[in-house]
N, C-alpha and C positions, 0 to 999 in steps of 0.2 A: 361441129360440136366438140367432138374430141379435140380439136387444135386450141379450142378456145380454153377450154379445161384447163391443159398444159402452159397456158399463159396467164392461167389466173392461178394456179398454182407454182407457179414462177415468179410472177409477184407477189405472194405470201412468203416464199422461200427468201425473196430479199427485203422485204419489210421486217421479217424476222431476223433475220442476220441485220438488218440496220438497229432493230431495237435492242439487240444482242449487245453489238457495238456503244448506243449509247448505257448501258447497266455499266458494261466496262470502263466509260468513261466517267460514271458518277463514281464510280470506289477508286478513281486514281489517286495514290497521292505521292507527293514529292520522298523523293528514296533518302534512307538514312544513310548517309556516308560516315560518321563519326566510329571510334573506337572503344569499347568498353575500357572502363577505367582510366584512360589519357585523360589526367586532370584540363579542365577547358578553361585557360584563362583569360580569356575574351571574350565577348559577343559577337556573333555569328554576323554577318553582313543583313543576314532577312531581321535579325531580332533587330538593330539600328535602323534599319528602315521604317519596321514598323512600328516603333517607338516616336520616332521621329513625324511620322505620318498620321499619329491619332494625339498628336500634343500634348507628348510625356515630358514633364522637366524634372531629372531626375533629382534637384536644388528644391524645390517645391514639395513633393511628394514625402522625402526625409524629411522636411520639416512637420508633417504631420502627426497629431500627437497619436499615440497607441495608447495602450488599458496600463496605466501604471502598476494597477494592483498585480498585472498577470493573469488575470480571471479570461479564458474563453471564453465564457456566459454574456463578461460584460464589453470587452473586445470587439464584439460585434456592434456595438453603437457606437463605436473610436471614428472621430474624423479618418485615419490611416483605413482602417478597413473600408469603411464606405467609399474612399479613393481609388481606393483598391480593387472592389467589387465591380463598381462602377465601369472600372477598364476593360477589365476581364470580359465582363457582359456584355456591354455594346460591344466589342470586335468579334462575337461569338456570331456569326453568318449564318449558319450551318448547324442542323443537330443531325447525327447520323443515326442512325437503327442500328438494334442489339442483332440484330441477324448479318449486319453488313460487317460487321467489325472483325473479321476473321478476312474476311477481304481488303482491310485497309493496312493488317498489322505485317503482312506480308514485305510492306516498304513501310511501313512506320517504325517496326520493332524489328529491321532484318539485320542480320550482321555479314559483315564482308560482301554486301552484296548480292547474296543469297535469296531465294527464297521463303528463309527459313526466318525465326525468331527467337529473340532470347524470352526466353520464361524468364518471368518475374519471379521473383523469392529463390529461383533454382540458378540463375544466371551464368544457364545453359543454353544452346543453340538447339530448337526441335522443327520439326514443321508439323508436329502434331502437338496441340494444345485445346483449351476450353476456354471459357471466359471468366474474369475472374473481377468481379468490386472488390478493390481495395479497403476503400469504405465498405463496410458490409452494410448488406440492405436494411437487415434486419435493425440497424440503428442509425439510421436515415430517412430525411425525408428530403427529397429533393423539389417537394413543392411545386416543380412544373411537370408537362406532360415529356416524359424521354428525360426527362431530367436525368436519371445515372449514364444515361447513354453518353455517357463523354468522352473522346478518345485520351482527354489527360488522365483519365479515372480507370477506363474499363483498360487491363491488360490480359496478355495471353498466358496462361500458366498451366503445370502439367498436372493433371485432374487427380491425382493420386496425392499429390504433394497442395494443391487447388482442398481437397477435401480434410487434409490433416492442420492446414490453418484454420479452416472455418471459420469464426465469426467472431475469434477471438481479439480481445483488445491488444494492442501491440508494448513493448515493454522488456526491459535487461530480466531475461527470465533465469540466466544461469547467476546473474550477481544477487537477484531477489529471493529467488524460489530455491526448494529444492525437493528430489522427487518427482522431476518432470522427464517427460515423454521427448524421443527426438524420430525425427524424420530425415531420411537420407534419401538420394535422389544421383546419378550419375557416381557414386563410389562417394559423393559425399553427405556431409551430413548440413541439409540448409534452415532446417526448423528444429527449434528447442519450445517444447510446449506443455501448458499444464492446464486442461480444460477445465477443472471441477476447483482452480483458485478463486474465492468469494474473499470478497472483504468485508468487513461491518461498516457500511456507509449509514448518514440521515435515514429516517424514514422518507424524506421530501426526494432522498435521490436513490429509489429504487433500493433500499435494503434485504437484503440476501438474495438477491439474484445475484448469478452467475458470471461474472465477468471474462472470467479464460484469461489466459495471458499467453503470449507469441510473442518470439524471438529470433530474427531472418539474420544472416550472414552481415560481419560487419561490412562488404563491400557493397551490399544495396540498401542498407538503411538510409542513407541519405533519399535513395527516389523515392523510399516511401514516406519517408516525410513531407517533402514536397509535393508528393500527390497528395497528404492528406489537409497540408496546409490549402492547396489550391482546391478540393472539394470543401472544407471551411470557408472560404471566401468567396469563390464562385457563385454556390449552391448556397451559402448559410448555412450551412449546418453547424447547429452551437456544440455539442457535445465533444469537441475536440479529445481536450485531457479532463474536461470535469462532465459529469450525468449533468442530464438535461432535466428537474424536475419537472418540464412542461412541454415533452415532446409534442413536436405534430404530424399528422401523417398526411404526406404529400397524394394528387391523382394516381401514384406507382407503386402507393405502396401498399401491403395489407399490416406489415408489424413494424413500429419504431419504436424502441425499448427507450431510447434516452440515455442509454450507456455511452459513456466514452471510449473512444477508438484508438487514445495513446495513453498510457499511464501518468504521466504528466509532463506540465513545460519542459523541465530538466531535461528529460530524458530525449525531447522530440529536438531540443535543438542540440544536445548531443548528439543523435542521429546527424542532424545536419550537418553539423562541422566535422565528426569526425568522415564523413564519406562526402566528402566534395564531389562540385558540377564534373562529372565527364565531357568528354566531345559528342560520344554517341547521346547522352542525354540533352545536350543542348541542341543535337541533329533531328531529333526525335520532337522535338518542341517545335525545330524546323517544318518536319513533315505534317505536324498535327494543327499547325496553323494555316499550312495550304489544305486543307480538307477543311478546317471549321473556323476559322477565320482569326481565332485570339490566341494568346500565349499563355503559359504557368509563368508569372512573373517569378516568382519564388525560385524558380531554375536561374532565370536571367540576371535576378537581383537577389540572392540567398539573404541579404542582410536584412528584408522586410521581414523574414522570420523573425529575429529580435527586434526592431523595431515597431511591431506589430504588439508585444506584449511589455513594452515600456524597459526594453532592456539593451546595454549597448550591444553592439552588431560584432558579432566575432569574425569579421572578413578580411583578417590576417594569419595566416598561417603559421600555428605557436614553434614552430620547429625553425623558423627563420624572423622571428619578430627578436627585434630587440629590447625588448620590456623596458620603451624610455615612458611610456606615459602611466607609471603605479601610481594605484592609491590603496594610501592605509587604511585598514578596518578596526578602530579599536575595538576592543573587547568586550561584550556584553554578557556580564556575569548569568553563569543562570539561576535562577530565583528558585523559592522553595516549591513553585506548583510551575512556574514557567522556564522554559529550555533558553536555552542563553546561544550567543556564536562567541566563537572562537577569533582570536586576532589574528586579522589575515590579509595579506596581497593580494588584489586583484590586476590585474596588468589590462587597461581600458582599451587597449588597441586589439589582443584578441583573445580576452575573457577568461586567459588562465589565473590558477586559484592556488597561493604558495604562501604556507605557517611560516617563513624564512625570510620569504625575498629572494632564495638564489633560485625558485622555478626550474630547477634540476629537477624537483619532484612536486610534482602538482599535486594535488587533492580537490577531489568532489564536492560538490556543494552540500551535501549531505555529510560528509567528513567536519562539516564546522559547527555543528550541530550541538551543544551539550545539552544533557539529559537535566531537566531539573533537580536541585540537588537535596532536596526537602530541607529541613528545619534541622539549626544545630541551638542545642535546647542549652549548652552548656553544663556550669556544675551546678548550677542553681542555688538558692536560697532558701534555709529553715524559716518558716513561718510561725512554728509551733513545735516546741520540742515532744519527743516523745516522753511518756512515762510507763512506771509498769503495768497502769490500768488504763492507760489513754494514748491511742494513736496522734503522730506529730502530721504536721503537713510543711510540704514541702513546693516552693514556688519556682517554676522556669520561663526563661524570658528566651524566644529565638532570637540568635545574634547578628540572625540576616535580615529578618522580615518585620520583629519586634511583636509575634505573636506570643499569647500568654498559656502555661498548662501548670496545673498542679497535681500535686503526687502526696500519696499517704505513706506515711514514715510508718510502719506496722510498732505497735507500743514496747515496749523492751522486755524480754521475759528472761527469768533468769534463772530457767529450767526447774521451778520449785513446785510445790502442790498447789499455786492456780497455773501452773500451765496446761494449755487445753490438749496436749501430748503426753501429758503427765503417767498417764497409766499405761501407756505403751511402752512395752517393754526394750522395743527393737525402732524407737523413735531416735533418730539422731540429738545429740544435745543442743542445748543453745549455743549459740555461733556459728553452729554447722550451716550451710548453706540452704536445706532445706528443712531447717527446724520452723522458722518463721511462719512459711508457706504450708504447713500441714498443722502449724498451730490453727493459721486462719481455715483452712478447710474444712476439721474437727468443728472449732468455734462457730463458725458458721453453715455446719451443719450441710455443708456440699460434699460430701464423700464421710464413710466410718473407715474405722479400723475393717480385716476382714474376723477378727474377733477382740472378744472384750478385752484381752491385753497384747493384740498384736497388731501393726498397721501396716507390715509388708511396706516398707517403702522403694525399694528396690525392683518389686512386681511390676509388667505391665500395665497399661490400662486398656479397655477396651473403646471403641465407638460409642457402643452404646452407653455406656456411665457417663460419658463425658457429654453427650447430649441429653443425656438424662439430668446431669448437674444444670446448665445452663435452662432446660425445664423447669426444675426446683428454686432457681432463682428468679422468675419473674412469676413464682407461683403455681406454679403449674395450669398453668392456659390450657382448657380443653377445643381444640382448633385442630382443623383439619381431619381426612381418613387413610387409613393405614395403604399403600399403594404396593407394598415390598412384601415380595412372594416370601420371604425368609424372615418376617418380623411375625409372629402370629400376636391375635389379639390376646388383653388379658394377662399378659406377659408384663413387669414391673416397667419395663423400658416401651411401652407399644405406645402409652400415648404422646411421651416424649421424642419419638420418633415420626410418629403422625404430625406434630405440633411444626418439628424443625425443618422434612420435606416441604410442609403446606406455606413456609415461611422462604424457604429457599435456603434454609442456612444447610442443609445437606442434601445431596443429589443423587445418593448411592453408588455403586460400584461397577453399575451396568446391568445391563440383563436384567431389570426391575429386582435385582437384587443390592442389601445393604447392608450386610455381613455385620451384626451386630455384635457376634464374640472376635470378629478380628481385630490383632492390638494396634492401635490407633499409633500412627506416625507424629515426628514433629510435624512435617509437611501440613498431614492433614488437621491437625490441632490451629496449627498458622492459618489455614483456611476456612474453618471451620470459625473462628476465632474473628476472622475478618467476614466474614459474612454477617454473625452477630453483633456484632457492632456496626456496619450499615444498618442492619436492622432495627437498630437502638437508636438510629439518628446520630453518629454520632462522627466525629471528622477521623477520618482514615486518608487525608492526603497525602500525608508521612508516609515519604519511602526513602530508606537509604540501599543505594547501592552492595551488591552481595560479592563483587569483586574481590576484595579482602578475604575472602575463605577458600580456602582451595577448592573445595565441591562444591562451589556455587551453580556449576554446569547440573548439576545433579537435579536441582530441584524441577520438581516436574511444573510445566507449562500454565497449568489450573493456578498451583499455589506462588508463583513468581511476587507476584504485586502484592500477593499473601502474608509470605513469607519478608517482601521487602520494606511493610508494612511491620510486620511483630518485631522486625531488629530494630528499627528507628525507632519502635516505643517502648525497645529496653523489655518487651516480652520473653524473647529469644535472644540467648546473649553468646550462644556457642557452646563449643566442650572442647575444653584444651586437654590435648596430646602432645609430651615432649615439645610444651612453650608452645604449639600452632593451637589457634583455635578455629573447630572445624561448623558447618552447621549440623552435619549428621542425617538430613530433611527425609533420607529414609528409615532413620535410627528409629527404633519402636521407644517411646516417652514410658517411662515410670512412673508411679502414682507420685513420688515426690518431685518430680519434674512436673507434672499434672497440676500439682496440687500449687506448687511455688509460682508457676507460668495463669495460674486465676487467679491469684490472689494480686498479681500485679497488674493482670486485667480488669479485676472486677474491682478493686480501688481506685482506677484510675477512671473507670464507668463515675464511681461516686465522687470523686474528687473535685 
């Protein structure tokens, strides 16, 4: 009995050692020989074979068309794609397990032969790692069962450096942002990140959520490209560089937000070309095709990246091409609401972009960009002359667009006793520059003197008068409730400030505070001013440029489009200093600045 014992536990002891042996043999896979960084200018002997062997003509294939417009969205119904996918997918034999992949990266991602692995994003050599989606889950659906399980997709990365990319979308976060976070890892520094960047997207494409932006070392942008091109094609997943407004969520998943994973085309196939194929990447393609059967074409053939989004293929190296095949870009002006490009080289062989021609110095595709240039209104034309009881009007015609505006010529006063300044004693005279404008505010009853013979025009003004005015002229609307810890009711100014919150035309100061004795900025006049007039319906697409003033950095963020706004309509004309004229946007406004800056407001309302 004891003999037989020992021979049936003899044969458990090598049935276990054989099943041992075969687990071993399922996680083998073919060793990475390649070198980081040795640019790889050929195809590997395994990638020709197996190209050859599932009936790729690479003549065929370029001919197929991609998404002209550039849309990922629409991309994915391209003849190219579906060729594409197509390939990928049948040679895929094989899916492996998230638990095995630590066992496969050992020779798939080893370096010099090693048992060790380069971490991705850190593109350092560890033998301790975690697993990492590139794709992140969270905005995936990979639609089948193990779908992320891919060894082109899933890499090894160090959990520390794994935890400060997170889930964010990928993107030039030091040319974009500023204010972001960095993550360092072996003495250097391999992630530049900004978690809490939002954009204002559609409501159709996820608005205010959370996008993140991440920015990896320029020598491994390229494989993340190419891993995220190939989880796009493989798996379908739309969300590339635009939000998916109609994610779905695959057997794997519990969250797919629909966010996009790259900032945009530009940027992904800048990734690409500026970090070309290595050899260890092309080896790596090697080993990942003897364990699951198909290739990242995108490694093999980088050029379907731009030929995939209807753009020529940059698979010449700008540093050695001889820019024989340019083409001119003429110049497209930019229009008063539309952004115009700039006249430019493009050199078709490998996508460099040169204002010259000599390609000494390149420029971005965003460098061609002009800004709309709004409405040049000219000197325009009297329609009506003025007189000393009757305002003139005045006609403009833009000389770009052939848009029409009129303007009221204020009537001539010739500082005598009907002028409605008359009794002020500290009234500037006629001709002065804000005699006009304090005639009309007296006249019209939007501001007094602060006594019966003085009008202080030199004093500041505060918030509260000025929204109090703008109150007084649509009548005084009883609308809205007081929200501002520092407005009490009952107060001359409380329902005029109730009225302008409930409208949107003022926001307060923070802190549910609205600081109605503090004296009021041009800045804020300019916004305040632009808000009201949205409000009135009325066109605000006029913007000129603030360049021309030396403090144009000056003006705060809120009032920009504000402010760019009140110069283009001759609200805000500056203050000259020794010949410069400045904007001032923090300078506190005077009731004669006040008073001159409504009047060419609220005429231009009636005009």
């Amino acid at each position: 009995m004891k003999q037989t014992f020992h021979r049936v536990l003899s044969a458990l002891l090598i049935l276990a050692m054989l099943l041992s042996n075969l687990v071993l043999l399922s996680y083998a896979a073919q060793r990475n020989t390649g070198k980081r960084h040795e640019l790889c200018e050929e195809l590997s002997n395994q990638a020709v074979a197996y190209y050859e062997a599932n009936g790729f003509d690479y003549d065929t294939y370029v001919s197929y068309e991609g998404e002209i417009s550039g849309s990922c969205l629409k991309a994915v119904n391209s003849e190219l794609f579906k060729a594409l996918q197509e390939l990928m997918t049948k040679t895929m034999t094989k899916s492996v397990s998230y638990n095995s992949l630590t066992s496969y990266w050992k020779d798939t991602d080893c370096s010099n032969n090693s048992n060790n692995a380069v971490l991705f994003y850190s593109d350092q050599v560890s033998g301790s790692y975690n697993r990492e989606h590139v794709w992140p889950k969270s905005r995936a659906s990979f639609l089948q069962q193990d779908g992320g399980c891919d060894l082109h997709h899933l890499r090894p990365t160090n959990s520390s450096v794994n935890t400060a990319r997170l889930n964010y979308m990928f993107g030039n976060v030091r040319e974009l942002l500023s204010g972001y976070d960095t993550k360092d890892y072996g003495g250097n520094t391999v992630l530049w990140f900004k978690g809490d960047y939002t954009e204002n997207t559609p409501e159709e494409s996820k608005c205010g959520e959370d996008l993140g932006m991440v920015e990896v070392n320029d020598n491994i942008k390229g494989d993340v490209a190419r891993v995220l091109l190939y989880v796009y094609v493989r798996w379908g997943e739309k969300n590339l560089f635009e939000n998916d407004p109609d994610a779905k969520i695959g057997p794997n998943d519990n969250k797919n937000n629909g966010l996009r994973v790259m900032n945009d085309l530009d940027t992904l196939l800048q990734w690409c070309e500026e970090d070309p194929v290595d050899t260890w990447e092309m080896s790596r393609n090697d080993a990942t095709q003897s364990v699951q059967g198909n290739r990242n074409i995108f490694i093999d053939y980088p050029e379907f990246a731009w030929l995939l989004f209807g753009r020529k293929a940059a698979i010449v190296d700008p540093a050695v091409c001889e820019h024989l095949n340019v083409t001119w870009h003429p110049e497209v002006p930019a229009g008063c609401y539309d952004e115009g490009v700039k006249a430019y080289y493009n050199c078709d062989d490998c996508a460099s972009l040169t204002l010259d021609g000599s390609f000494e110095d390149e420029v971005k595709r965003t460098d061609l960009i002009l800004p709309a240039a709004g409405h040049i209104w000219g000197q325009g034309t009297v329609v009506l002359e003025p007189t000393t009881t009757m305002s003139g009007m005045m006609s403009y015609s833009c000389t770009r667009c052939g848009a029409a505006k009129t303007a009221v010529i204020p009537k001539i006063c010739d500082g005598g006793e009907d002028c409605p300044s008359d009794s002020f004693t500290d009234a500037p005279a006629a001709g002065h520059w804000a005699h006009e404008g304090i005639d009309y505010a007296v006249e019209n009853q939007l501001f007094k003197g602060i006594t019966e013979t003085t009008f202080a025009p030199d004093r500041s003004m505060n918030r509260a008068m000025l929204v109090t005015v703008l109150w007084r002229y649509l009548d005084e609307p009883k609308e809205g409730e007081n929200a501002f810890t520092d407005v009490k009711d009952g107060v001359w100014y409380s329902d005029a400030v109730a009225w302008a919150a409930h409208q949107g035309i003022v926001n307060g100061v923070g802190k549910g505070s609205f600081a109605p004795d503090r004296v009021i900025t041009r800045e804020q006049i300019a916004a305040i001013l632009y808000r009201f007039a949205n409000h009135m319906g009325c066109d605000t697409d006029s913007k000129q440029e603030l360049s021309s003033f030396p403090d144009a950095q000056q003006v705060g963020s809120y009032a920009t489009a504000a402010m760019q706004w009140a110069v283009a309509e001759g609200l805000i004309n500056g203050i000259k200093s020794q010949g410069v004229s400045y904007l001032r946007p923090q300078g506190e406004a005077t009731r004669a600045q006040v008073a001159t800056i409504l009047m060419r407001f609220l005429e231009s309302l009636e005009a």
